[in-house]
C-alpha positions in Angstrom: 21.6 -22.4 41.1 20.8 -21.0 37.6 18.5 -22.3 35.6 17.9 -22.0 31.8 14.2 -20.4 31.1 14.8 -22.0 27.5 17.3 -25.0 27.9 19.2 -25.5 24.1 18.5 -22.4 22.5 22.0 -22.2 21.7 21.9 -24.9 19.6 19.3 -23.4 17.8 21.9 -20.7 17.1 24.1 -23.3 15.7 22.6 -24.9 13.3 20.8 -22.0 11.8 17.2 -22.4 13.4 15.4 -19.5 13.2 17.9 -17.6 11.5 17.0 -14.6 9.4 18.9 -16.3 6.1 17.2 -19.7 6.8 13.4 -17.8 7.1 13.9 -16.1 3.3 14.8 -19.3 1.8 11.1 -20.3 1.8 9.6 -16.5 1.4 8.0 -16.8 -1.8 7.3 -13.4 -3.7 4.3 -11.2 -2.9 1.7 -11.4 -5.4 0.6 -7.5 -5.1 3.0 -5.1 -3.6 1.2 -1.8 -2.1 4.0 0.7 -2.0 3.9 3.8 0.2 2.9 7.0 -1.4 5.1 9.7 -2.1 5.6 12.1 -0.6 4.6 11.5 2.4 3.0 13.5 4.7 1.8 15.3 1.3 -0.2 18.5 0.6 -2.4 18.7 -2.4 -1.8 15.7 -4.1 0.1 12.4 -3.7 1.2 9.6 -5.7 0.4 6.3 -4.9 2.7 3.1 -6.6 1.8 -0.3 -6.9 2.6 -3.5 -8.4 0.7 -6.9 -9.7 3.0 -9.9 -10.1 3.0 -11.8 -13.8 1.8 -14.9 -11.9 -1.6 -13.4 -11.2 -2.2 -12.7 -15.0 -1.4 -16.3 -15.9 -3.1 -17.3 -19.1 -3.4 -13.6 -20.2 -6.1 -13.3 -17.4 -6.4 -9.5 -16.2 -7.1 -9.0 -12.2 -9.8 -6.9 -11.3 -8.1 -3.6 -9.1 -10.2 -0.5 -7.4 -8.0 1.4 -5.2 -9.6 3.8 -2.6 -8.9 6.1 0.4 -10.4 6.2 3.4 -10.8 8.6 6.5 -10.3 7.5 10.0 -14.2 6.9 9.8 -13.9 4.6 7.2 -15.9 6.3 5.1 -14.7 6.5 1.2 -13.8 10.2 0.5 -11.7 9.6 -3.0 -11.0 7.1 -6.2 -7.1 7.9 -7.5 -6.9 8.2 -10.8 -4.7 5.8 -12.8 -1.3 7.5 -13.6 -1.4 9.3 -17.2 -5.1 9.1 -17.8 -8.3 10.1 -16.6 -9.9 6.5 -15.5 -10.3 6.5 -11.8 -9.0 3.4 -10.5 -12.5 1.7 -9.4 -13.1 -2.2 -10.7 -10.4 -1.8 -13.6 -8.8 -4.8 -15.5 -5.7 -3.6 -15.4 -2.4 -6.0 -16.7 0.4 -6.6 -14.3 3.6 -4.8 -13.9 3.9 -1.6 -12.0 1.2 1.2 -11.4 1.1 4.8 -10.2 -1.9 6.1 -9.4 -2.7 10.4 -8.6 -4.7 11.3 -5.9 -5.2 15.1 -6.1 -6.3 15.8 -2.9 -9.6 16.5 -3.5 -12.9 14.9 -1.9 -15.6 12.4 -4.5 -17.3 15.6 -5.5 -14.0 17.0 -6.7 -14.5 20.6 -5.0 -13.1 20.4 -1.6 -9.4 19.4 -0.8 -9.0 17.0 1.9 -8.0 18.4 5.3 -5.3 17.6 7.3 -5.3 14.5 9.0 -4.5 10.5 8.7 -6.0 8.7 5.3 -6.1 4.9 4.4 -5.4 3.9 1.2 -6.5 0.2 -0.3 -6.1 -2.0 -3.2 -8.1 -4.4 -3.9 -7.1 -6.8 -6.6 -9.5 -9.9 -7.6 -11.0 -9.6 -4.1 -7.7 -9.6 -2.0 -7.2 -6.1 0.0 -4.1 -4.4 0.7 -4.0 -1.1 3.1 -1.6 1.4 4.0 -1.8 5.0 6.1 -1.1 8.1 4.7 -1.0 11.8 6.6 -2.2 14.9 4.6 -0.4 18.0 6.0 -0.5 21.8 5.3 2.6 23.6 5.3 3.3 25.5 7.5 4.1 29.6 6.8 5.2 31.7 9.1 3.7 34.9 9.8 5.4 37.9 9.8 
């Protein structure tokens, strides 16, 4: 004798029930998108996109954004800078659309480039964080 571990699933099937097309008709848009950096692995610098939905600047209010990187001990070791100026991405009021922001590949104090290894990178807009991984890699040359 068989028996069903999950008796009617198949109707499920039927009628759409946990179908991919029936879960995105209630999806509704992300507010903030954190977009991975490019390139990626990267050696010296990276860049790091990101975008900030028109409904969170409703009323012409501008959202609060600081974007950091973090080692593996969670320890800050950089503050991008926003794409095309010099203002380091740290508690800015910043309009919505789409962002780049330049890490260089250097450390806070701006002498030492970052070594190779796995780096977090998070945005925090009006209080609300968003985190992604990044990998800093040397290239390799061969030796001859």
């Amino acid at each position: 004798m068989v028996r069903m571990v999950r008796p009617g699933w198949w109707l499920g099937l039927l009628v759409g029930v946990g179908s991919p097309v029936a879960a995105q008709a209630n999806v509704t848009p992300p507010r903030v998108e954190l977009k991975e950096n490019y390139p990626n692995p990267f050696f010296p610098a990276t860049t790091i996109p990101f975008v900030i939905a028109p409904e969170v600047c409703t009323g012409g209010r501008l959202p609060v954004v600081s974007l950091k990187i973090y080692n593996v001990l969670v320890q800050v070791v950089a503050v991008p800078r926003l794409g095309g100026s010099s203002e380091r991405v740290d508690s800015l009021a910043l309009r919505c659309g789409e962002h780049l922001a330049y890490w260089d590949g250097k450390y806070l104090d701006g002498k030492r480039e970052a070594t190779p290894g796995v780096y977090y990178y998070q945005l925090t807009v009006d209080g609300e964080r968003y985190t992604r991984k990044m990998i800093a890699q040397r290239k390799v040359t061969s030796q001859q």
